[in-house]
DSSP file (Angstrom, degrees, kcal/mol; ACC not computed):
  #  RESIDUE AA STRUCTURE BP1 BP2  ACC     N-H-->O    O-->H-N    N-H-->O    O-->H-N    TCO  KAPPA ALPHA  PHI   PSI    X-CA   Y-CA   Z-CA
    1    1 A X              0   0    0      0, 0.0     2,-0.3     0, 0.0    14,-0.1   0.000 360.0 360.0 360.0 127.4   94.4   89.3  156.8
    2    2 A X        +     0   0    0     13,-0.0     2,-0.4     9,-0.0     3,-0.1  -0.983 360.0 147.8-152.3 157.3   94.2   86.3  159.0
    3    3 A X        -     0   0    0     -2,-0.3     8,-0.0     3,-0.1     0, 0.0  -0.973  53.7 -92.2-169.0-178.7   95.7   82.8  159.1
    4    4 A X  S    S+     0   0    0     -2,-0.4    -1,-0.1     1,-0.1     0, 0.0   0.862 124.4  35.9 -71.3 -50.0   96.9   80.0  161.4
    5    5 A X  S    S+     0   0    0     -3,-0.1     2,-0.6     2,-0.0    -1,-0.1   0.482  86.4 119.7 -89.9  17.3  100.6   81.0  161.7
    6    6 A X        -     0   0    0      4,-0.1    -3,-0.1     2,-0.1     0, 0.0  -0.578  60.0-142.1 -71.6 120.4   99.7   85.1  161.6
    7    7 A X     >  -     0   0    0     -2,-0.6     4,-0.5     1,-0.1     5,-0.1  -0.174  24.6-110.8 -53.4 175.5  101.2   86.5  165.4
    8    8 A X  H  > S+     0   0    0      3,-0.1     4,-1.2     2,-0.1    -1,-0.1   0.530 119.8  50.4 -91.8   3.6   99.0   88.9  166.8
    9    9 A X  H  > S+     0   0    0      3,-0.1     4,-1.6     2,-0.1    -1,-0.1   0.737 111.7  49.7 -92.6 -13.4  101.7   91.7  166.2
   10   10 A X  H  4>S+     0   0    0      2,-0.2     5,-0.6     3,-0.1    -2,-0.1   0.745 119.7  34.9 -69.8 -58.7  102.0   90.6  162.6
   11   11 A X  H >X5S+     0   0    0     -4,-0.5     4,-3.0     2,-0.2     3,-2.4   0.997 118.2  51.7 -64.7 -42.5   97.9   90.6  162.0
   12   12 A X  H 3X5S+     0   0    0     -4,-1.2     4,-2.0     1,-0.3     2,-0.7   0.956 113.2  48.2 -71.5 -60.5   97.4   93.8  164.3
   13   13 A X  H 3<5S+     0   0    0     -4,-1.6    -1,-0.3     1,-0.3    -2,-0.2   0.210 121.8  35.5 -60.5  23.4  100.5   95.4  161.8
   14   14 A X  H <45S+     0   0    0     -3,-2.4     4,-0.4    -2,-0.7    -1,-0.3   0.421 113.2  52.9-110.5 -38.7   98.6   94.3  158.8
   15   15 A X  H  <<S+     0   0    0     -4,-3.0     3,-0.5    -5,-0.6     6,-0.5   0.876 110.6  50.1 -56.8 -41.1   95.5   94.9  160.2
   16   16 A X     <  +     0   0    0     -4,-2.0    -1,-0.3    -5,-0.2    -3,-0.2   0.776  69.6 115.9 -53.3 -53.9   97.1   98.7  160.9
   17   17 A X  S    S-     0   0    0     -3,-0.2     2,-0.2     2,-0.1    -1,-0.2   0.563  97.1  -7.9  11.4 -62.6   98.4   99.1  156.8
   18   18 A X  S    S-     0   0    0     -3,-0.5     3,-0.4    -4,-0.4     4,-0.1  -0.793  77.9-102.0-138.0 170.9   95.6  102.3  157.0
   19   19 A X  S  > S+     0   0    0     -2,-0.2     4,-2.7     1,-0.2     5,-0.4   0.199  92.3 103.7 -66.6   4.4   93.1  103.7  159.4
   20   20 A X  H  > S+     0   0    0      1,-0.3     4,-1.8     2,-0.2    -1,-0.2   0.923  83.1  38.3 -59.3 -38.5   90.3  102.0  157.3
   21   21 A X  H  > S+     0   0    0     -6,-0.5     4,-2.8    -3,-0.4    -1,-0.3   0.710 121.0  49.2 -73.9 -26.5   89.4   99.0  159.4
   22   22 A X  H  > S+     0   0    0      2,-0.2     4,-1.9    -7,-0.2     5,-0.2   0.983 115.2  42.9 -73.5 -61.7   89.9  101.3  162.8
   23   23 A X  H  X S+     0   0    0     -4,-2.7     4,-2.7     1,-0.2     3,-0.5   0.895 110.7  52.4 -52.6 -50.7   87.8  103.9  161.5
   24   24 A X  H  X S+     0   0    0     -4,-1.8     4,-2.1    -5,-0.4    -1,-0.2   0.909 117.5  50.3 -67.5 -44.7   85.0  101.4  160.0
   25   25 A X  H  < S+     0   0    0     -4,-2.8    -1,-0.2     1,-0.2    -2,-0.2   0.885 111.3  37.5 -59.8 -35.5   85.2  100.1  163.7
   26   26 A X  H >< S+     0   0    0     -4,-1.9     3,-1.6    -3,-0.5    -2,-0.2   0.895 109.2  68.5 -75.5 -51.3   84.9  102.8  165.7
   27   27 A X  H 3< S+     0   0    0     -4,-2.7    -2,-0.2     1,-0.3    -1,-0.2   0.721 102.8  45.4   8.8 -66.8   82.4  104.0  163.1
   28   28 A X  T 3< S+     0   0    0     -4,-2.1    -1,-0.3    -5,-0.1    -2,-0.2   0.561  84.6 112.2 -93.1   5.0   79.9  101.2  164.2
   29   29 A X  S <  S-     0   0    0     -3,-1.6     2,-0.6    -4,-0.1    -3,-0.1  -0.268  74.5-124.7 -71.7-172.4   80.4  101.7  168.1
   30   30 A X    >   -     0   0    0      1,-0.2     3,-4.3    67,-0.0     4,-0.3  -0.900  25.5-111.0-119.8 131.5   77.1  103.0  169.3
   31   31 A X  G >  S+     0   0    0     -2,-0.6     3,-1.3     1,-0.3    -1,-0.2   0.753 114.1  58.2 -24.5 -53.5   77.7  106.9  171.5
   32   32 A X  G 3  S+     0   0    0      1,-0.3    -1,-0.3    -3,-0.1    -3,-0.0   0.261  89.1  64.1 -90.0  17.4   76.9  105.6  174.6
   33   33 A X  G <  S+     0   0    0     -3,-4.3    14,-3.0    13,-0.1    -1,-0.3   0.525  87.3 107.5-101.9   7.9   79.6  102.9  174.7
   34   34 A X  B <   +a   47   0A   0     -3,-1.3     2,-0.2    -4,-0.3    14,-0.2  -0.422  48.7 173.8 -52.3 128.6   81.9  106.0  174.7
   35   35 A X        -     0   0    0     12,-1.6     2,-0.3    -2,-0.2    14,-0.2  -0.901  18.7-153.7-127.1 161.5   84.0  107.2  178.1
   36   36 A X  S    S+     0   0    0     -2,-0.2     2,-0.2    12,-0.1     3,-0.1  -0.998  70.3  34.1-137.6 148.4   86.4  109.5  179.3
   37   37 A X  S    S+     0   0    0     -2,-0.3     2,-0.2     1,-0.2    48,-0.1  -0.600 113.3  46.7 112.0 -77.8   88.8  109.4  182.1
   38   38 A X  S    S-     0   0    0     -2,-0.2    -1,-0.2     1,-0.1    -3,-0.1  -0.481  76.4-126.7-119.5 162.5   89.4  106.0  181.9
   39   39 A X  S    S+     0   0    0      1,-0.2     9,-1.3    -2,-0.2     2,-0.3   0.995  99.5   1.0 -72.8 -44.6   90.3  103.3  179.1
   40   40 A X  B    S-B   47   0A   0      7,-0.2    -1,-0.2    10,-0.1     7,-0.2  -0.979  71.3-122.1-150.0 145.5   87.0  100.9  180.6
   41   41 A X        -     0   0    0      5,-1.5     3,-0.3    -2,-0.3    -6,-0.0  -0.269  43.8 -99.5 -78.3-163.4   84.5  101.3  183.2
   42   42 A X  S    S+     0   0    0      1,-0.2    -1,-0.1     2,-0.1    -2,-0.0   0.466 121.6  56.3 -91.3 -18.0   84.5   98.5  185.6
   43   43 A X  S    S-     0   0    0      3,-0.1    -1,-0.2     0, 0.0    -2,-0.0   0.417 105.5-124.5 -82.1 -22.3   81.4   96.6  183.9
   44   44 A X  S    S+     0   0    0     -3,-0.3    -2,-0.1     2,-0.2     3,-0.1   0.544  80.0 118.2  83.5   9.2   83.4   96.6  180.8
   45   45 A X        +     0   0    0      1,-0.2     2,-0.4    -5,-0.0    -3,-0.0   0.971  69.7  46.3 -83.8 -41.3   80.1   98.4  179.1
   46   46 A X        -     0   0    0    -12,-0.0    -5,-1.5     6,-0.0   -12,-0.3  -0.800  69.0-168.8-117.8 136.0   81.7  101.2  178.3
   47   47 A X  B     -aB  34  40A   0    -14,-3.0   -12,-1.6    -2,-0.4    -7,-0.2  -0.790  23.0-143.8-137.1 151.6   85.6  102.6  176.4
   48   48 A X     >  -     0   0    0     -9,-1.3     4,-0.9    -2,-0.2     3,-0.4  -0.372  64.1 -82.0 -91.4-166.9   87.8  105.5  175.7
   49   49 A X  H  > S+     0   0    0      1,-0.3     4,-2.4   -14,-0.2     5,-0.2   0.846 133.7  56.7 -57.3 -30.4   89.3  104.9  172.0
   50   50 A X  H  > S+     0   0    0      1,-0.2     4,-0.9     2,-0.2    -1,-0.3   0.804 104.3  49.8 -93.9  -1.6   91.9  102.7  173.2
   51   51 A X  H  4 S+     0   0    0     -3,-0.4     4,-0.4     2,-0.2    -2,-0.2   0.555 114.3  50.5 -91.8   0.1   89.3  100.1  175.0
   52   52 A X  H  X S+     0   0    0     -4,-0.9     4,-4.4     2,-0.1     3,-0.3   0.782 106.4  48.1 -77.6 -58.7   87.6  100.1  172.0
   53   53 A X  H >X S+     0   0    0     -4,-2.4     3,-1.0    -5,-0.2     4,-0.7   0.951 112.1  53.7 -39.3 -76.3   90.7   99.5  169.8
   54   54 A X  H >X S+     0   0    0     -4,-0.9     3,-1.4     1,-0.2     4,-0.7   0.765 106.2  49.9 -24.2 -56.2   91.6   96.5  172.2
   55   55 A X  H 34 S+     0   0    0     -4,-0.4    -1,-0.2     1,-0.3    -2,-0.2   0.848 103.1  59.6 -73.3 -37.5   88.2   94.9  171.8
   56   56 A X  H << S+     0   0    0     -4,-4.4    -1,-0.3    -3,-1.0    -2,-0.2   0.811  97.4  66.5 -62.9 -11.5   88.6   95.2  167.8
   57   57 A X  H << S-     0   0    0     -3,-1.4    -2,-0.2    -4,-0.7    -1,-0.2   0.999  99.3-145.1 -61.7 -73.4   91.9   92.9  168.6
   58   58 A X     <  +     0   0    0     -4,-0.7     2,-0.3     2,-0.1    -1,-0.2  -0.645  68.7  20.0 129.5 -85.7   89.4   89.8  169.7
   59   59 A X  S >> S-     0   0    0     -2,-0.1     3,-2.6    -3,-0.1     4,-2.0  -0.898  99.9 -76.9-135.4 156.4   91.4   88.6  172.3
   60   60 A X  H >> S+     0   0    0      1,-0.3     4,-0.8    -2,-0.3     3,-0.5   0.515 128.8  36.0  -9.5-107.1   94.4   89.6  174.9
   61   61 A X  H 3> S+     0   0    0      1,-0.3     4,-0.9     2,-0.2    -1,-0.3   0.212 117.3  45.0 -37.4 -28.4   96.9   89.3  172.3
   62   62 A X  H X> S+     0   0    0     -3,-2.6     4,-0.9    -2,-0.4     3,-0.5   0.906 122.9  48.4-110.3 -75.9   95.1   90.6  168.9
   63   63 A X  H X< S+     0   0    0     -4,-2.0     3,-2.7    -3,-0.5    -2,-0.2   0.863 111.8  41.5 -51.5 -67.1   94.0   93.4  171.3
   64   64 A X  H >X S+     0   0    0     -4,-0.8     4,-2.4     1,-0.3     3,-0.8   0.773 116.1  51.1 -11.1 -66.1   97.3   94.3  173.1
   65   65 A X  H << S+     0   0    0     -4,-0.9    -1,-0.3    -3,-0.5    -2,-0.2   0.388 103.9  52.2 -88.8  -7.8   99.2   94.1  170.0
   66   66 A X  T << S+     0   0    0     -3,-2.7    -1,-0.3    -4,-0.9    -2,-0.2  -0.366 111.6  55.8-101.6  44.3   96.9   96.4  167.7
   67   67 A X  T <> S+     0   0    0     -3,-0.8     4,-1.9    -5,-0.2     3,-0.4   0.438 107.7  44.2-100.7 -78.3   97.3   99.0  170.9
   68   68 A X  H  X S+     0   0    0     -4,-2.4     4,-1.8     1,-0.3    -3,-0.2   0.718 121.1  41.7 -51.8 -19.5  101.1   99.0  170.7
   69   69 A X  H  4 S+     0   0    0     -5,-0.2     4,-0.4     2,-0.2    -1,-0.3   0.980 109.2  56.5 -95.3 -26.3  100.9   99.3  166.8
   70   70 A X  H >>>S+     0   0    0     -3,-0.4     4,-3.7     2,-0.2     3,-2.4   0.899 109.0  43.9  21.4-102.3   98.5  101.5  167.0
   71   71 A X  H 3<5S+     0   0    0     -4,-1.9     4,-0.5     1,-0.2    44,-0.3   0.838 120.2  44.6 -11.6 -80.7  100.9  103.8  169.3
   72   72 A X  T 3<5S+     0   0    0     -4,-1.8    -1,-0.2     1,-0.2    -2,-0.2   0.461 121.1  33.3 -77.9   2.4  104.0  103.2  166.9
   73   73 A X  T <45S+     0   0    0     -3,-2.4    42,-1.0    -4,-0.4    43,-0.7   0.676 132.6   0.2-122.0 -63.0  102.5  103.6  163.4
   74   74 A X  T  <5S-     0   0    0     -4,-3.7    -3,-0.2     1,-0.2     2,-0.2   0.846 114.6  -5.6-113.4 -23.2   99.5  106.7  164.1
   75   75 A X      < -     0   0    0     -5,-0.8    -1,-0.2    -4,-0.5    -2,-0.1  -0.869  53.6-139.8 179.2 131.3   99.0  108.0  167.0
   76   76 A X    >>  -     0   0    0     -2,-0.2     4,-1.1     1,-0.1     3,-0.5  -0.411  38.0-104.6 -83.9 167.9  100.2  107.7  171.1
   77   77 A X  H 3> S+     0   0    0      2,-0.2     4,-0.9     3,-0.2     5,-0.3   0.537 116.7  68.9 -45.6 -21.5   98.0  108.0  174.1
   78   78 A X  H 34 S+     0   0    0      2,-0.2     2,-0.2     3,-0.1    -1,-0.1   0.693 106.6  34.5 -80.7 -14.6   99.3  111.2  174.8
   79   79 A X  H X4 S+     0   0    0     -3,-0.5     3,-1.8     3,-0.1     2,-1.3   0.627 123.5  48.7-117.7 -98.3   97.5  113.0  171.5
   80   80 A X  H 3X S+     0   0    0     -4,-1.1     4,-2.3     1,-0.3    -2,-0.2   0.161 101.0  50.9 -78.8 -15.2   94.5  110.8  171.8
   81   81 A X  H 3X S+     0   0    0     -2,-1.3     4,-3.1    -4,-0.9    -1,-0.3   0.893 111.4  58.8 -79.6 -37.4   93.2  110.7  175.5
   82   82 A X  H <>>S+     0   0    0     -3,-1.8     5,-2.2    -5,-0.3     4,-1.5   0.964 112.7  38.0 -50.1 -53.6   93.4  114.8  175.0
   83   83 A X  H  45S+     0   0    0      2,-0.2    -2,-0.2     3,-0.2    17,-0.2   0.953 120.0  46.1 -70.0 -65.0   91.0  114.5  172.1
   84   84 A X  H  <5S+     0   0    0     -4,-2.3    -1,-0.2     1,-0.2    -2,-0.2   0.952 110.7  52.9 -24.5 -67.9   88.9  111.6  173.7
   85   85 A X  H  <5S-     0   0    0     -4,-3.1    -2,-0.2    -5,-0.1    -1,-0.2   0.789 112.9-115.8 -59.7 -42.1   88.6  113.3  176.9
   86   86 A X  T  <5S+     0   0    0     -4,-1.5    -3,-0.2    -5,-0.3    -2,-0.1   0.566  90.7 114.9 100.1  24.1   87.2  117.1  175.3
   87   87 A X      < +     0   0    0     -5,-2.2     2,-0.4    -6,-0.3    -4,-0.2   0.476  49.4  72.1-101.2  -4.2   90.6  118.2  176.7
   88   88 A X  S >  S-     0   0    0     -6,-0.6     3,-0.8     3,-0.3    -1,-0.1  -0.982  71.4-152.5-145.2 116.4   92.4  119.2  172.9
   89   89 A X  T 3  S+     0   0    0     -2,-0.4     3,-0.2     1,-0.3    -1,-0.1   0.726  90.7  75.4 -59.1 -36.5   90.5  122.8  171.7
   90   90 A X  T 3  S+     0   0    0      1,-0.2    -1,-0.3     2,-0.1     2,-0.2   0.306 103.2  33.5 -79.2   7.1   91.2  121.7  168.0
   91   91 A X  S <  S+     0   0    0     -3,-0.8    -3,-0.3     2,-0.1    -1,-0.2  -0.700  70.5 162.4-148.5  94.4   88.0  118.6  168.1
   92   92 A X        +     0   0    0     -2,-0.2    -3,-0.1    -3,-0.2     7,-0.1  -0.079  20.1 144.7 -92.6  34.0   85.4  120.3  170.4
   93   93 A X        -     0   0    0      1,-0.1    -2,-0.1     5,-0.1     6,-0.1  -0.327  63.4-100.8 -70.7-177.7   82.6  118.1  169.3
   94   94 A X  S    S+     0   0    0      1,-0.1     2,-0.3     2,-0.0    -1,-0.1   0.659  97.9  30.0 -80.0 -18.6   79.7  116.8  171.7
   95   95 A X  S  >>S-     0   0    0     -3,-0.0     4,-2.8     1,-0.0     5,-0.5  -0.968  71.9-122.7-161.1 140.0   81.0  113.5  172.3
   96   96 A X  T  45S+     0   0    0     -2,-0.3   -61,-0.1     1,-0.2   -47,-0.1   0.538 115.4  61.4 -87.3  26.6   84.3  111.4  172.5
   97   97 A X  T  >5S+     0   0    0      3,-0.1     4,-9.0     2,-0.1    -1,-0.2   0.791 113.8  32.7 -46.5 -78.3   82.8  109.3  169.8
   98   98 A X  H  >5S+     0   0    0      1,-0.2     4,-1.6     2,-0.2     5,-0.3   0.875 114.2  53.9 -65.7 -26.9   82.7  112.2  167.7
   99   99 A X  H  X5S+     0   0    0     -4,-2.8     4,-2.0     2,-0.2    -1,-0.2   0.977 115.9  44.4 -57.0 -49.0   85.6  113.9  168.8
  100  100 A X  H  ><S+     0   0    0     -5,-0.5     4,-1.3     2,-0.2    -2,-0.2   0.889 105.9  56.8 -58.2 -53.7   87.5  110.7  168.1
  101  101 A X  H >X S+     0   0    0     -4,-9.0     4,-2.1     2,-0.1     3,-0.8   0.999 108.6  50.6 -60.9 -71.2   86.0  109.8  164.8
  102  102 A X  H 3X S+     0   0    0     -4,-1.6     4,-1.7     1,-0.2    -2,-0.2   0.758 107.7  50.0 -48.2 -24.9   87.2  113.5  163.4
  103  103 A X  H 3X S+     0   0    0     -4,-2.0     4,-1.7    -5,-0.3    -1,-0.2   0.855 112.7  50.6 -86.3 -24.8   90.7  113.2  164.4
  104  104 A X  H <X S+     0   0    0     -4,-1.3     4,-0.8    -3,-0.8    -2,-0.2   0.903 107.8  49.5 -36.0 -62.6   90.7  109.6  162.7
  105  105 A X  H  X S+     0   0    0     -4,-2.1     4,-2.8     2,-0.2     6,-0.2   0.828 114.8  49.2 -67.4 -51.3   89.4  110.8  159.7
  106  106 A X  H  <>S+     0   0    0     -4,-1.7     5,-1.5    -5,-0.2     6,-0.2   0.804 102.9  54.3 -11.2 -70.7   92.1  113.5  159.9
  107  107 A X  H ><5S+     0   0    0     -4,-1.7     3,-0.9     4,-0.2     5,-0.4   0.788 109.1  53.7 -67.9 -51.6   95.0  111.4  160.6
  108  108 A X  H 3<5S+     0   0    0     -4,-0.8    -2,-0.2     1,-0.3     2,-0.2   0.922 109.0  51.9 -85.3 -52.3   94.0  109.3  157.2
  109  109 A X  T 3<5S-     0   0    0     -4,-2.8    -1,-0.3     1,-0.1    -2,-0.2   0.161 118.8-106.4 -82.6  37.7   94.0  112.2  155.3
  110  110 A X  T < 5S+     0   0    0     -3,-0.9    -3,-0.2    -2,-0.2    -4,-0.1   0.299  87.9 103.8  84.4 -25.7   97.0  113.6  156.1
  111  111 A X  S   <S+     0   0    0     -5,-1.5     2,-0.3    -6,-0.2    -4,-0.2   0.242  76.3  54.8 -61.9   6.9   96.1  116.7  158.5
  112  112 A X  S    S-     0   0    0     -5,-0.4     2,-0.2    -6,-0.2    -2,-0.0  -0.894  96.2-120.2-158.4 140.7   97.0  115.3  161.7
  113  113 A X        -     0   0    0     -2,-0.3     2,-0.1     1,-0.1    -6,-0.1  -0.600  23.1-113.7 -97.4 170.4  100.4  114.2  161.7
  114  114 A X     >  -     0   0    0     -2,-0.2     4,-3.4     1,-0.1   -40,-0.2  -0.190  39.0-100.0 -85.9 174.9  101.8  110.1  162.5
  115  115 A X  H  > S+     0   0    0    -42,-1.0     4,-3.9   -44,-0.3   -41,-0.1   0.908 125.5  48.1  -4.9 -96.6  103.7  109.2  165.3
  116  116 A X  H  > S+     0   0    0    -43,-0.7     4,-3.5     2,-0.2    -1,-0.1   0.864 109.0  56.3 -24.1 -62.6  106.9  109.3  163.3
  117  117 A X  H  > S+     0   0    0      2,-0.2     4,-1.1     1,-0.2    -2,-0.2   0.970 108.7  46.1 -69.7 -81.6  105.9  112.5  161.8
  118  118 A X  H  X S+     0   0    0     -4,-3.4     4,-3.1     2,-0.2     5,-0.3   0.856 107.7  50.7 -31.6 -53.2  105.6  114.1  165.2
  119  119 A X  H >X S+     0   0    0     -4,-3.9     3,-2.6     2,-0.2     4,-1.8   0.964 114.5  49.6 -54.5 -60.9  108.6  113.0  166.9
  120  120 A X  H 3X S+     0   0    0     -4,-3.5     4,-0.7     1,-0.3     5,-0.2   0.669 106.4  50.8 -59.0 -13.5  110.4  114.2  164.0
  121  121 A X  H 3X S+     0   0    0     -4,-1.1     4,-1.2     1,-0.1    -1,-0.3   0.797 117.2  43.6 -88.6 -12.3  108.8  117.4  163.8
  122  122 A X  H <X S+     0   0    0     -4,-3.1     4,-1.6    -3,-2.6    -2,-0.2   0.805 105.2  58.1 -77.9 -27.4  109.7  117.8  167.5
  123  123 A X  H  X S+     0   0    0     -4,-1.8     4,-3.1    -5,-0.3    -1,-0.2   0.803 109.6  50.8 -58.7 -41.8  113.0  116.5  167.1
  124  124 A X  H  X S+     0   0    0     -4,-0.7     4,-2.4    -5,-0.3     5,-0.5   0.895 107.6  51.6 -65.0 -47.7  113.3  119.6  164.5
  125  125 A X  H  X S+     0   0    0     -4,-1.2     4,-0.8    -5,-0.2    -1,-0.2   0.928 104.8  50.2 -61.2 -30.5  112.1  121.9  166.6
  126  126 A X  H >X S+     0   0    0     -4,-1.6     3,-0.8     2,-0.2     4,-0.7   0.967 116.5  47.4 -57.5 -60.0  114.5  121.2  169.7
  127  127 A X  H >X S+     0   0    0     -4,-3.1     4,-2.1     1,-0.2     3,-1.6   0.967 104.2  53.6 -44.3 -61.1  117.3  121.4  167.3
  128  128 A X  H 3X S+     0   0    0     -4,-2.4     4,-2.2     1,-0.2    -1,-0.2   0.809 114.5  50.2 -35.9 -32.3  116.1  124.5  165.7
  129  129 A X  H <X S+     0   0    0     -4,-0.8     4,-1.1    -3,-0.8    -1,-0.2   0.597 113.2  42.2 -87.9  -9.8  116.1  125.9  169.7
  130  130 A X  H <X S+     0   0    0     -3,-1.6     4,-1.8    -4,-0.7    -2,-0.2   0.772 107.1  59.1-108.7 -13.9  119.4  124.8  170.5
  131  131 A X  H  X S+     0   0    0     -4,-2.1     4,-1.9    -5,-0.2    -2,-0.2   0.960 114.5  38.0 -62.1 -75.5  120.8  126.0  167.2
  132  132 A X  H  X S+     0   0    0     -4,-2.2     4,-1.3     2,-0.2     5,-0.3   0.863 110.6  61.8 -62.8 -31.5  119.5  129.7  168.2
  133  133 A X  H >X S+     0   0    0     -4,-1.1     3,-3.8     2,-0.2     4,-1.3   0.838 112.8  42.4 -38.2 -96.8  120.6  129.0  172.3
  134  134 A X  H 3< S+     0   0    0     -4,-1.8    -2,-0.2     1,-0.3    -1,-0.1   0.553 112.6  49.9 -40.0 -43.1  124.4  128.6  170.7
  135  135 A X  H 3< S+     0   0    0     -4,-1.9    -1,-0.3     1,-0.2    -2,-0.2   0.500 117.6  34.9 -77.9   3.8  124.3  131.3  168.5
  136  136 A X  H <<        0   0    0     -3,-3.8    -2,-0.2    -4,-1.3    -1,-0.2   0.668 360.0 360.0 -99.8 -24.1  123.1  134.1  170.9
  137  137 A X     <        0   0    0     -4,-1.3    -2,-0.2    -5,-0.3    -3,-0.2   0.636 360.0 360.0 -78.5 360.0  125.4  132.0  173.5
């Protein structure tokens, strides 16, 4: 979806709809433009999943703005840099390509919970804890 009056938080949240176009991106990056520890080396050659996402943007804005929808629709920095990194037990693969690519694939079919989906299953769970706290209290 593209036009002349499209924001970039309006294209990056169309662009967002599903994982197809992220996955088909990530898909054609090449292993070794894969890192971890940092979003981009210093040469720019090389990305964790979100300096790749940012470069599917285009430019500042396009990039920037499929980050942040990124973040609010499927998945934060906080579940993906584990997975990137080799740090999260549940995607041991050889590479944060591959590591990356399986939790993707995941995520679009429904195993991996959204964003949304998480806070609200944490949301449950706090309650659920504070629930038994009162009644023992």
């Amino acid at each position: 979806m593209t036009g002349p009056g499209l924001t970039p938080s309006k294209w990056a949240q169309a662009e967002l709809a599903t994982l197809d176009s992220v996955i088909a991106y990530m898909d054609a990056t090449s292993e070794d433009s894969w890192r971890v520890g940092t979003v981009r080396s210093a040469d720019g050659t090389t990305n964790c999943f979100f300096g790749h996402l940012f470069n599917m943007g285009g430019s500042d804005d396009r990039g920037s703005a499929l980050w942040d929808w990124f973040e609010d629709k499927w998945a934060t920095t906080y579940k993906i840099y584990p997975i990137n990194d080799g740090k999260n037990p549940d995607y041991p693969q050889a590479t944060p390509r591959q590591r990356v690519m399986a939790y993707l694939l995941a995520l679009s079919e429904g195993t991996e919970l959204t964003t949304s989906q998480a806070m609200e299953e944490y949301f449950r769970e706090r309650m659920a804890e504070e629930s038994v706290l009162r009644t023992a209290g």
